[in-house]
MARBA-3410 file (N, C-alpha, C, O; in Angstrom, 1 decimal):
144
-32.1,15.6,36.7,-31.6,14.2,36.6,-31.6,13.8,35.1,-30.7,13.1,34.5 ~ -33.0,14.4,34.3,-32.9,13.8,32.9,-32.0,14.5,32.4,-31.5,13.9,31.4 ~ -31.3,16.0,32.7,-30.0,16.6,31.9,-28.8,15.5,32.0,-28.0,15.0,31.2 ~ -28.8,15.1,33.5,-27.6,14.9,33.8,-27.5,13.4,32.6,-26.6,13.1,32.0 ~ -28.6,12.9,32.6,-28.5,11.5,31.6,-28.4,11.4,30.1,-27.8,10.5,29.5
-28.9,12.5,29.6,-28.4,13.0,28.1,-27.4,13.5,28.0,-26.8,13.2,26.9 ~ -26.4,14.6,29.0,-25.1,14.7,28.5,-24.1,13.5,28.8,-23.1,13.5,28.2 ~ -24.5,12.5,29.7,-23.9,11.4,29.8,-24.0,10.8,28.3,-23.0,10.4,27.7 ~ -25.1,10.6,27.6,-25.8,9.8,26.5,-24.7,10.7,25.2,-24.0,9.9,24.6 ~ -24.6,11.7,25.1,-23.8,12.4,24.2,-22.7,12.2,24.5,-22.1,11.8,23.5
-21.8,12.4,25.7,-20.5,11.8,25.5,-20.0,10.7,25.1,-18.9,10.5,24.6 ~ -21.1,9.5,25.6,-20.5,8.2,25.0,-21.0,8.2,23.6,-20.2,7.7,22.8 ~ -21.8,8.7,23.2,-21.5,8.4,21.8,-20.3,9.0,20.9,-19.5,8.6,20.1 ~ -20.5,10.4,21.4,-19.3,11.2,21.0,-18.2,10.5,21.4,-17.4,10.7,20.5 ~ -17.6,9.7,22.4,-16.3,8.9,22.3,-16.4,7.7,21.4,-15.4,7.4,20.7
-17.4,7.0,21.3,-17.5,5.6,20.3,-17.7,6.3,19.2,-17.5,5.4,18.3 ~ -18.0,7.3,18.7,-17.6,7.7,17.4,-16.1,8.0,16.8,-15.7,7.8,15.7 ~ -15.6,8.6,18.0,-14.3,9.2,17.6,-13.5,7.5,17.8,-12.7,7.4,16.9 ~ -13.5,6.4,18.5,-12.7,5.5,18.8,-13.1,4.7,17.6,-12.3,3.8,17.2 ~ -14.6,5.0,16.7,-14.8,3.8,16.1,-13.8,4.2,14.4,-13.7,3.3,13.5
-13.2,5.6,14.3,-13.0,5.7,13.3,-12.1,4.8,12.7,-11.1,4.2,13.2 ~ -12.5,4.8,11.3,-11.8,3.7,10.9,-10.2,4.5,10.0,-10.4,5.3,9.1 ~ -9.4,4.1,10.2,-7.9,4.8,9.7,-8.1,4.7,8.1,-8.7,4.0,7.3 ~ -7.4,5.4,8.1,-7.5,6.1,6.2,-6.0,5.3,6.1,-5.4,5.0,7.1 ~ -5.6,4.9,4.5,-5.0,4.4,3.9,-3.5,4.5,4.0,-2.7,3.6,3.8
-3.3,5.9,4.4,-2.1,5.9,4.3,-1.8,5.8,5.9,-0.6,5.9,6.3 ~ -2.8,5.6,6.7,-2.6,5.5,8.1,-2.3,3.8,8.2,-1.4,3.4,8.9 ~ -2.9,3.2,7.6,-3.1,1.5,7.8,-1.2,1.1,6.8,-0.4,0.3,7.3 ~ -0.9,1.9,5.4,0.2,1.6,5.3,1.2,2.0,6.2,2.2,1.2,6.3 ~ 1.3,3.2,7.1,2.2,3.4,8.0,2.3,2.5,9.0,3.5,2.2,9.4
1.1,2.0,9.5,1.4,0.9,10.4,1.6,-0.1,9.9,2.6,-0.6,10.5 ~ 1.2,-1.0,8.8,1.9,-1.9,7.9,3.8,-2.1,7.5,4.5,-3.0,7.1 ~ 4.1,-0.8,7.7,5.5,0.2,7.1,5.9,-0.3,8.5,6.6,-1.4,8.5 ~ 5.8,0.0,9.6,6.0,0.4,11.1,6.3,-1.4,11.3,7.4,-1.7,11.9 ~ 5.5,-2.4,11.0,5.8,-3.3,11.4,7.0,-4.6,10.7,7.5,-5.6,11.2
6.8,-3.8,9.4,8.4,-4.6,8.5,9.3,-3.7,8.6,10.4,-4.0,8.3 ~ 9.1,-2.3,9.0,10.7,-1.8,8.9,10.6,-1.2,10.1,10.8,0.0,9.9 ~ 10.5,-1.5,11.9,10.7,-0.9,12.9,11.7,0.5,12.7,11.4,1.6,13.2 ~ 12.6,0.4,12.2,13.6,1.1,12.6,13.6,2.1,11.3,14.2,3.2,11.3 ~ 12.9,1.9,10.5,13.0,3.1,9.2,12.4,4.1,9.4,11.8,4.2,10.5
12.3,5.0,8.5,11.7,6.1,8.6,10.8,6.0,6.8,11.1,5.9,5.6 ~ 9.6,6.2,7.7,8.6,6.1,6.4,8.6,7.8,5.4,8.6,7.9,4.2 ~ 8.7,8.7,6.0,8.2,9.9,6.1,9.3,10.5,4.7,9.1,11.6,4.1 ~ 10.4,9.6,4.3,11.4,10.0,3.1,10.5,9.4,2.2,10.1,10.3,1.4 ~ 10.0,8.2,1.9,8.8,7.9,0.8,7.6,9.2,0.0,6.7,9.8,0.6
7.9,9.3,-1.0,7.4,9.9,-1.8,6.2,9.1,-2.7,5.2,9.7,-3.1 ~ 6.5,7.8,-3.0,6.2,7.1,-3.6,6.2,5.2,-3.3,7.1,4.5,-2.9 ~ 5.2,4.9,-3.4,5.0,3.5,-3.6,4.5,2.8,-4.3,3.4,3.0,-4.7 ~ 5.4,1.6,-4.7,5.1,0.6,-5.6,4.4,-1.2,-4.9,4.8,-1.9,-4.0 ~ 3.5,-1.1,-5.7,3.2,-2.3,-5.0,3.1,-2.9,-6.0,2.6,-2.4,-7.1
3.8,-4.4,-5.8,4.2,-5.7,-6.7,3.5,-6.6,-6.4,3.8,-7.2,-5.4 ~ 2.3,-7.1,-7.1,1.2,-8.2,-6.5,0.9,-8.9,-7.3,1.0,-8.8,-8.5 ~ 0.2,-10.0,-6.7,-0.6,-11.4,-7.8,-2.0,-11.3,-8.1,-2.7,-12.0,-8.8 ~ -2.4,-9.9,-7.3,-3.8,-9.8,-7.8,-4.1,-9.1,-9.1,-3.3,-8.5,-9.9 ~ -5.6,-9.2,-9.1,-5.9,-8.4,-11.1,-6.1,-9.7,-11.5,-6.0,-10.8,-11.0
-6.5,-9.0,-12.5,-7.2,-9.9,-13.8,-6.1,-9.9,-15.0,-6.3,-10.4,-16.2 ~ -4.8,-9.1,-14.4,-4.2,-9.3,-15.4,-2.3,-9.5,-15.4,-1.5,-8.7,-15.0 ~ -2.1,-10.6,-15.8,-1.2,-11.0,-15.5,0.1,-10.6,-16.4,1.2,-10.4,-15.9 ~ -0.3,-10.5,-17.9,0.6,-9.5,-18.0,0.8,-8.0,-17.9,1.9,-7.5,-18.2 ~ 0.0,-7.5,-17.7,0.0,-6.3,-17.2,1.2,-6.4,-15.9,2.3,-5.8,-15.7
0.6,-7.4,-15.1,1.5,-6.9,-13.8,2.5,-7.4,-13.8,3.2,-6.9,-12.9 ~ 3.4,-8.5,-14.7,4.6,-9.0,-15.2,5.3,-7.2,-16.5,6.5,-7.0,-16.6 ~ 4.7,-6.7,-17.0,5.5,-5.5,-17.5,5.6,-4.4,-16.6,6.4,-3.5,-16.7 ~ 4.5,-4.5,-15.7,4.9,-3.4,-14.6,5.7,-3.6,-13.6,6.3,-2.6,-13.1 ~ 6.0,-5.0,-13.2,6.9,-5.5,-12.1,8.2,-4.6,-12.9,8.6,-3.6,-12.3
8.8,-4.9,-14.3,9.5,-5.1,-15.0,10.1,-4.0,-15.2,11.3,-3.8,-14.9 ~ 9.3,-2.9,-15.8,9.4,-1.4,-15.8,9.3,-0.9,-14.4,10.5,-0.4,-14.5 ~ 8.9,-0.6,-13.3,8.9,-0.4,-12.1,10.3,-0.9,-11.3,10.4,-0.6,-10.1 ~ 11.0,-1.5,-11.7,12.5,-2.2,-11.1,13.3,-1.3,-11.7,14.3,-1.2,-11.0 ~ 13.4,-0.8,-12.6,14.4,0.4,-13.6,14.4,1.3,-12.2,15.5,1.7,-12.0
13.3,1.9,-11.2,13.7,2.6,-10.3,13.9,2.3,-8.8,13.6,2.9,-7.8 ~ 14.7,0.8,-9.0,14.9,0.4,-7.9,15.6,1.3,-7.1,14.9,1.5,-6.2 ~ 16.3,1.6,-7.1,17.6,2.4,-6.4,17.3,4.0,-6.3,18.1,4.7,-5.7 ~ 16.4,4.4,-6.8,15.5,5.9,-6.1,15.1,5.1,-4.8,14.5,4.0,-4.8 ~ 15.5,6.0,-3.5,15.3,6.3,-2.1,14.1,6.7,-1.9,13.6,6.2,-0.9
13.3,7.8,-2.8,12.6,7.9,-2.3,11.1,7.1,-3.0,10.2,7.8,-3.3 ~ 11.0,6.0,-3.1,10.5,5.3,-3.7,10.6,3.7,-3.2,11.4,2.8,-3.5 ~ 9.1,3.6,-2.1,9.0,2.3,-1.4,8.4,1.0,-1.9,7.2,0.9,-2.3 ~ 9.2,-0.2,-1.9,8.3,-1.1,-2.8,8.3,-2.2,-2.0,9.1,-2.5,-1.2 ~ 6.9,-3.0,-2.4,6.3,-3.8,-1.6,6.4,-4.5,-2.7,6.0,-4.0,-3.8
6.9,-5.9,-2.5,6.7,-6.7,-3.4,5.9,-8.0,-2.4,6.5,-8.5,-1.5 ~ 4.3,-8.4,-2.8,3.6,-9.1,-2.1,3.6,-10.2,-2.8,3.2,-10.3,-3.9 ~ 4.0,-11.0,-2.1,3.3,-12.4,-3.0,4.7,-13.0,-2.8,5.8,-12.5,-2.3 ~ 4.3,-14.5,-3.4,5.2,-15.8,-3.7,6.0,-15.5,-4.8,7.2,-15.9,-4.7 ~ 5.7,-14.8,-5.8,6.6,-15.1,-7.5,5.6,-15.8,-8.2,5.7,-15.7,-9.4
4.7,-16.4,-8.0,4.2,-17.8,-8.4,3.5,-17.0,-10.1,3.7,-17.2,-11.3 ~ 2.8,-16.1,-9.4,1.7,-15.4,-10.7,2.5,-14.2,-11.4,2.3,-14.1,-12.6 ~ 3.4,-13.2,-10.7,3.6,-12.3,-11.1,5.6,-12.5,-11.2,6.3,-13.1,-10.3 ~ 5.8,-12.0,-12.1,7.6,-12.2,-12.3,8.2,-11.3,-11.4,8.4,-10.1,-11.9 ~ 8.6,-11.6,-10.4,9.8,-10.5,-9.3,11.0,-11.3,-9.4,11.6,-11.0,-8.4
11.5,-11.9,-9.9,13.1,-12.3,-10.5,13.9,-10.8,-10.2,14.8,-10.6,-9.4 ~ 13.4,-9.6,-11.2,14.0,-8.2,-10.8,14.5,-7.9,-9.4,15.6,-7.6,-9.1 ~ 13.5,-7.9,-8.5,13.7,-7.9,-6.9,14.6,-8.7,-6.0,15.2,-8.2,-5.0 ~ 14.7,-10.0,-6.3,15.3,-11.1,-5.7,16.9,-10.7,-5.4,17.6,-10.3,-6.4 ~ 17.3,-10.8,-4.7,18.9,-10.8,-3.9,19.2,-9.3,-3.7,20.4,-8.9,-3.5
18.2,-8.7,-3.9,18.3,-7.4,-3.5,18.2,-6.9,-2.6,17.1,-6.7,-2.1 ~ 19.2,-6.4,-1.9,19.0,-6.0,-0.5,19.1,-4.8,0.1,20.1,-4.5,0.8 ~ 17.7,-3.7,0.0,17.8,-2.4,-0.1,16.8,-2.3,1.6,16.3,-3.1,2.3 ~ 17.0,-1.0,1.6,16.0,-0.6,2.6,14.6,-0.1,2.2,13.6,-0.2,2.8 ~ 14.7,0.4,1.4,13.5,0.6,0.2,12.8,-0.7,-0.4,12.1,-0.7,-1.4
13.0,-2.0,0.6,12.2,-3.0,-0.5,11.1,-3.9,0.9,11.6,-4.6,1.9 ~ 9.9,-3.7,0.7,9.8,-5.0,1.8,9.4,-6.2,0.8,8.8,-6.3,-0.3 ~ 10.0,-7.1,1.9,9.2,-8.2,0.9,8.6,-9.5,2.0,9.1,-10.3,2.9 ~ 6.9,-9.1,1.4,5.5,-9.3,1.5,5.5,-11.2,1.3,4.3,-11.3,1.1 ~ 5.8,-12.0,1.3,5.8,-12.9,1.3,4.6,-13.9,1.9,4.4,-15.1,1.6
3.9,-13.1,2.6,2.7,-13.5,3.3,1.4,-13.2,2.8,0.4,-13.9,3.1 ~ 1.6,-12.2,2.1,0.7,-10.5,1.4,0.1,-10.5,2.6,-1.1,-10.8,2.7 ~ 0.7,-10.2,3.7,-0.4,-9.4,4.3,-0.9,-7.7,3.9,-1.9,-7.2,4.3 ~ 0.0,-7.2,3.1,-0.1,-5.8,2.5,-1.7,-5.8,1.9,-2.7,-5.1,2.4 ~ -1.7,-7.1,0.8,-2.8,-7.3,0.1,-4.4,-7.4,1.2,-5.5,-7.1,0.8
-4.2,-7.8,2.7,-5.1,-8.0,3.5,-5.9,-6.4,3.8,-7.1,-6.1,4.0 ~ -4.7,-5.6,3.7,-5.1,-4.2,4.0,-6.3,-4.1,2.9,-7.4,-4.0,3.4 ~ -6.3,-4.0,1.7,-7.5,-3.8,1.0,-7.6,-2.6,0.4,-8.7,-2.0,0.1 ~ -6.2,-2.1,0.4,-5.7,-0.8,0.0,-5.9,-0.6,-1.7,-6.2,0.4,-2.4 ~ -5.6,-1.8,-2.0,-5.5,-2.1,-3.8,-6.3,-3.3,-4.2,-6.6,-4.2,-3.4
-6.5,-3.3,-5.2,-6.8,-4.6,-6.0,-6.0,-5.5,-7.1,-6.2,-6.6,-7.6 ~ -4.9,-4.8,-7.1,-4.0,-5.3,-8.4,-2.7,-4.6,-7.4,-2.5,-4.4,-6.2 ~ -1.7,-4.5,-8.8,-0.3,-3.7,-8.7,-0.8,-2.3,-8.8,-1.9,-2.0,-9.4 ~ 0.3,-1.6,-8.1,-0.5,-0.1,-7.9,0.9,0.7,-7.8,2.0,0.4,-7.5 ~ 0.3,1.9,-8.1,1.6,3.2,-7.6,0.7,3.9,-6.6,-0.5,4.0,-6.6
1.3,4.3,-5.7,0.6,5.0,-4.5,1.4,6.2,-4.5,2.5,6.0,-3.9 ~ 1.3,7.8,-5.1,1.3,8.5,-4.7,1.3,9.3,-3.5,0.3,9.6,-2.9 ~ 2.8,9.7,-2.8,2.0,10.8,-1.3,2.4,11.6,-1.1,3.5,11.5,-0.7 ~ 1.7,13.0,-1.1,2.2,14.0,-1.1,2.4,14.7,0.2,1.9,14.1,1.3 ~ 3.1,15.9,0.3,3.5,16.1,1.6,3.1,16.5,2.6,3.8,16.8,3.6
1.5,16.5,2.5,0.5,16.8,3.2,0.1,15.2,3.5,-1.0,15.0,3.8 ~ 0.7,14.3,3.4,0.6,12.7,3.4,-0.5,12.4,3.2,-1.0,11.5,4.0 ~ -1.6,13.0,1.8,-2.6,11.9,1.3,-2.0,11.5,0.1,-0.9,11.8,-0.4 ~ -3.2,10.2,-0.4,-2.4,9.4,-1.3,-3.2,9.5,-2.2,-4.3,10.1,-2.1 ~ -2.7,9.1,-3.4,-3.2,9.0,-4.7,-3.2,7.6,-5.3,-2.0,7.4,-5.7
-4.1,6.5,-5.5,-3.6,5.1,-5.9,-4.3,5.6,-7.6,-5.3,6.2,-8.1 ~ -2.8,4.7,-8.2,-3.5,4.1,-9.3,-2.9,2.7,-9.3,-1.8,2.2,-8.9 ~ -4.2,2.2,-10.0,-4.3,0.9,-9.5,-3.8,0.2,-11.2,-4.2,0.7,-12.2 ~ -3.1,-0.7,-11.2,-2.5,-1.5,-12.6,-4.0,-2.5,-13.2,-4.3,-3.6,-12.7 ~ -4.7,-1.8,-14.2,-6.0,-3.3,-14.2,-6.0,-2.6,-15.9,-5.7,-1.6,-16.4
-6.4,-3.8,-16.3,-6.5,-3.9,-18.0,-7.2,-2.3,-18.6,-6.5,-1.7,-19.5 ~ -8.3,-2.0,-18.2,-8.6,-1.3,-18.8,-8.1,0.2,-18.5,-8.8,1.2,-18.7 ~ -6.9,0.2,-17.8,-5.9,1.7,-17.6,-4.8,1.4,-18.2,-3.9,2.2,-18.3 ~ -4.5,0.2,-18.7,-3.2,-0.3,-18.9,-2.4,-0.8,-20.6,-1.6,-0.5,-21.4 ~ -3.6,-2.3,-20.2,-2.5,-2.8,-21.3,-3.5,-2.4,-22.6,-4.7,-2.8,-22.5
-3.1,-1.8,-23.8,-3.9,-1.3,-24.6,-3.7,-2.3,-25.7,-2.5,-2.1,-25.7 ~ -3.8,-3.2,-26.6,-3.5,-3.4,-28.1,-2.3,-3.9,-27.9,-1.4,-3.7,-28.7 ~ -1.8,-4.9,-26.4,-0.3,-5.6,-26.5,0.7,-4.3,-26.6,1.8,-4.4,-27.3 ~ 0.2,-3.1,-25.9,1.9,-2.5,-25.7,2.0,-2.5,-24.7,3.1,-2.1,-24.2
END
């Protein structure tokens, strides 16, 4: 009877382990992906840009918004622009109407907790990611 109660004791943990895992990044962006673009197909993204009002640095993420819109129209290249406009300049984005663009209006993107600033997200075709994250001291060096 005490066998039968320790393998019972091991399987529930062994399932609340496996149910408690918490999804990796590019799993939480797919479902994030999944629920602004039902009908797309995530899996052509190579690349992601995320346009945000977070950071410490405001121009930093006003020259990255800026530079980062020159590849609007690369396909394989998804962009999240989060936010209102208010802190960060997306004027570039505005009346744009691609399939390549969500726009985040809510930031719920930002809730994910994926980034801290504007970021490029790397994914390779084994679908892990690589973030780099846009923050002062990777970036803006001496005003260039």
């Amino acid at each position: 009877m005490n066998n039968k109660y320790s393998v019972l004791v091991i399987l529930l943990i062994c399932t609340l382990s496996f149910s408690c895992k918490q999804k990796s990044d590019i799993e939480k962006i797919q479902d994030y992906y999944l629920v602004h673009k039902p009908d797309g197909k995530f899996e052509k993204y190579r690349k992601i840009i995320i346009i945000n009002e977070l950071g410490n640095c405001i121009n930093c993420n006003n020259r990255f918004s800026l530079q980062m819109s020159y590849s609007i129209n690369n396909q394989s290249i998804l962009f999240i622009v989060s936010g209102m406009g208010s802190k960060v300049d997306i004027s570039p984005y505005i009346n744009i109407l691609q399939e390549n663009i969500i726009w985040d209006t809510k930031s719920e993107f930002d809730q994910l907790k994926i980034t801290k600033a504007c970021a490029i997200i790397d994914i390779d075709i084994g679908r892990n990611t690589k973030i780099t994250e846009i923050l002062p001291e990777n970036v803006c060096e001496s005003g260039k």
